[in-house]
ZAMARGU-4260 file (C-alpha; in steps of 0.2 Angstrom, whole numbers, plus 5000, padded with zeros to 4 digits):
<rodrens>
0) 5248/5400/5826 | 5252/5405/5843 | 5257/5423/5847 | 5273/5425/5859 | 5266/5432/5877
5) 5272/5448/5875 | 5265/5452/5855 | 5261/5470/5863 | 5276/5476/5865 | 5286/5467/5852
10) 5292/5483/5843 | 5304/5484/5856 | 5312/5469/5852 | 5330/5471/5844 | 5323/5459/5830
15) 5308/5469/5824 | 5317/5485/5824 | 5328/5476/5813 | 5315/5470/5802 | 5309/5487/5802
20) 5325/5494/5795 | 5324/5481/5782 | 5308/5484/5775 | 5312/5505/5774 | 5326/5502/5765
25) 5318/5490/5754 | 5304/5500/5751 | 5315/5516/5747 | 5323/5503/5733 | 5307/5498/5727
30) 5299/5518/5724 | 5315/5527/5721 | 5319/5529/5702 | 5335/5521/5695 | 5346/5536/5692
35) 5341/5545/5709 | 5350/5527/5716 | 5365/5527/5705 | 5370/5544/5710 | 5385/5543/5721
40) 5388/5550/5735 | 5399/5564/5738 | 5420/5561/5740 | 5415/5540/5740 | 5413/5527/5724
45) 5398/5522/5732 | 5380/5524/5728 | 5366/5528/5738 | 5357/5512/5731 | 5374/5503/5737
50) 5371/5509/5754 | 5354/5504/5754 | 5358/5483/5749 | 5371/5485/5762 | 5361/5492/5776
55) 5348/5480/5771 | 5359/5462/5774 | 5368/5473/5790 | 5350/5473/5797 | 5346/5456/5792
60) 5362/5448/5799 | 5362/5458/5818 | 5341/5454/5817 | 5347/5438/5817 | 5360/5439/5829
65) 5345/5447/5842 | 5333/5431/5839 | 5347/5424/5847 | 5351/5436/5860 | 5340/5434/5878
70) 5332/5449/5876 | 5323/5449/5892 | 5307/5453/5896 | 5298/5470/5887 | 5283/5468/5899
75) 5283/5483/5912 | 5287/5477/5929
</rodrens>
């Protein structure tokens, strides 16, 4: 396995801030109870574990969408 040149400064790449989104919200669904996800949010119809799934494939899809973005170079020049 080769690392990209620039390994050290990938946390500033829009695709690993994605995937760092990701796994929060996937580890607030894994360790938060049930019935504290089920509660819904006040003056909508949606839960807070509804906005979790949604914020996890929003991530996913615009991680995706920055793989395929030139993000130039994250190396100081």
């Amino acid at each position: 396995m080769k690392l990209i040149d620039n390994w050290r400064s990938a946390w500033k790449l829009f695709s690993v801030q994605a995937l760092a989104v990701i796994a929060f919200a996937q580890t607030v669904l894994a360790v938060v109870p049930p019935e504290y996800l089920n509660v819904k949010i006040a003056f909508t119809d949606t839960t807070y574990g509804g906005v979790l799934v949604a914020l996890t494939i929003a991530a996913a899809v615009i991680g995706g969408l920055g793989r395929l973005i030139d993000q130039g170079s994250s190396e100081p020049k």
